[in-house]
C-alpha atoms as one frame of an Amber mdcrd trajectory, in Angstrom:
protein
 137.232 112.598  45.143 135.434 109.264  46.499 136.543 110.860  50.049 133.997
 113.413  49.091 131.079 110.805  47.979 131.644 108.619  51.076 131.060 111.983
  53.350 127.483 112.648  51.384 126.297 108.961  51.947 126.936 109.297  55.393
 124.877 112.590  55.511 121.639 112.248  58.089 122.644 108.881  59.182 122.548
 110.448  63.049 119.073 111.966  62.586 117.953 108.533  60.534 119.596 106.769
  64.390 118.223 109.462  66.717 114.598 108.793  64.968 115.279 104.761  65.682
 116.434 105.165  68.908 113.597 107.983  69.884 110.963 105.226  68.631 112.469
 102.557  70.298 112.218 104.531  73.395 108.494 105.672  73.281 107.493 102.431
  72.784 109.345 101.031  75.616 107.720 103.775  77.865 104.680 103.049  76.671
 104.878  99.236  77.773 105.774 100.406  81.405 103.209 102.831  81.789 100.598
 100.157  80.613 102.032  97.192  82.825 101.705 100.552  85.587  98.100 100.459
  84.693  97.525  97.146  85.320  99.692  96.807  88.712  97.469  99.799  89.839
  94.193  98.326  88.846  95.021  94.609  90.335  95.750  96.655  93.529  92.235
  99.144  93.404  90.580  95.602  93.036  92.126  93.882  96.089  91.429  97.000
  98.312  88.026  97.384  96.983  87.218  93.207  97.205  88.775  93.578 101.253
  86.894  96.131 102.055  83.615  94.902 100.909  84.539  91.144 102.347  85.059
  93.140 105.605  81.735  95.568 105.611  79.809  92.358 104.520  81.246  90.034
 107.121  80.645  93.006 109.547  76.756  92.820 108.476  76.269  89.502 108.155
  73.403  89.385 111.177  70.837  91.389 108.766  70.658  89.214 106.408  72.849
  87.936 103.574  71.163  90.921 101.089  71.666  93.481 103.788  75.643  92.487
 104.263  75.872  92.424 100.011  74.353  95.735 100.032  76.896  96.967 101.975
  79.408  95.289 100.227  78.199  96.947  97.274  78.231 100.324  99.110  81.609
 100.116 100.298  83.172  98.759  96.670  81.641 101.873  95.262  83.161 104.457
  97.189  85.939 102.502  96.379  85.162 102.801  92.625  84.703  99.696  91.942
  82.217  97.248  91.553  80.930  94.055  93.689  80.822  90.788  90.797  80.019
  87.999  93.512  78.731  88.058  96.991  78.125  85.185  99.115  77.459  85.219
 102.513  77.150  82.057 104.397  76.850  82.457 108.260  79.388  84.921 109.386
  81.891  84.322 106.577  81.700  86.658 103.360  82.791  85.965  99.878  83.470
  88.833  97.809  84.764  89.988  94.468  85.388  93.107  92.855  86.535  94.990
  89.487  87.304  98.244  88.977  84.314 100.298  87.459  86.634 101.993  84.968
  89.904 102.182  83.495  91.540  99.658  80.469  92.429  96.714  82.553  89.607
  94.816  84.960  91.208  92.458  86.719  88.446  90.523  89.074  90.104  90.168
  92.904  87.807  88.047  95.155  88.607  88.211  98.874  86.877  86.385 101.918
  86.146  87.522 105.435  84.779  86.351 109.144  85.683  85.946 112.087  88.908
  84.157 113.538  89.910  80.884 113.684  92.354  79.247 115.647  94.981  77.026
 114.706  92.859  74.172 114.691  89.842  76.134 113.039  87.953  76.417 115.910
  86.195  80.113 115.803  87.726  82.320 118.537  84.224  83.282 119.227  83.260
  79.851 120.117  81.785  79.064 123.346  85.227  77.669 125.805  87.839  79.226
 123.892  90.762  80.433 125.578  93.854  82.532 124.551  95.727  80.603 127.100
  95.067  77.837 124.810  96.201  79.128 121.740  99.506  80.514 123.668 100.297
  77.250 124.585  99.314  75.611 120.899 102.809  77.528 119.434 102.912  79.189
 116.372 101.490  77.368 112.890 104.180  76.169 110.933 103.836  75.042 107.278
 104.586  71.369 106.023 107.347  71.040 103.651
């Protein structure tokens, strides 16, 4: 007879466990599809901060409010927005958030022209490619 009673304790344990297990799981999709979010976001911010950087950079002979103007153009096609601007000569400083969505991460990005090894613009006056051929590759310090 306690047979009996043992096998009606033990009655809806599984559904009790499936419930756990089903919770368990949500909530574990639920974190991926957030830290998703945020991957996706950082990434919409570094493509919208490098594209402004480069359409600023690209402008930078009108004027420093003409180049942020494009910036600001270009980051909102990309549907995001332009948080700093800087233009100093032909280098431009740039960042950007995305205009919507739960997570807005702030990606700044910089842009100009070329340098060479030893910083020298490649559109300075006497440069030569021969040069920078014969310079090697740039190899970090350890």
């Amino acid at each position: 007879m306690s047979r009996g009673r043992d096998r009606d304790r033990d009655r809806g344990s599984a559904t009790v466990w499936a419930a756990l297990v089903a919770t368990v799981l949500g909530a574990v999709f639920g974190g991926v599809l957030l830290l998703g979010q945020a991957v996706v976001a950082r990434h919409r911010a570094a493509v919208a901060a490098d594209l402004a950087a480069l359409a600023a950079a690209a402008t930078w002979t009108h004027g420093p409010e003409a180049a942020c103007a494009a910036a600001r153009r270009v980051a909102g096609a990309q549907s995001a927005a332009v948080t700093v601007c800087t233009v100093q000569g032909e280098v431009a400083e740039v960042a950007a958030r995305p205009a919507t969505g739960p997570f807005a991460p702030t990606i700044s990005a910089r842009a100009g022209p070329p340098v060479t090894p030893s910083g020298r613009p490649l559109t300075e006056p006497g440069f030569s490619y021969e040069a920078l051929r014969q310079a090697g590759p740039r190899t970090g310090g350890g």
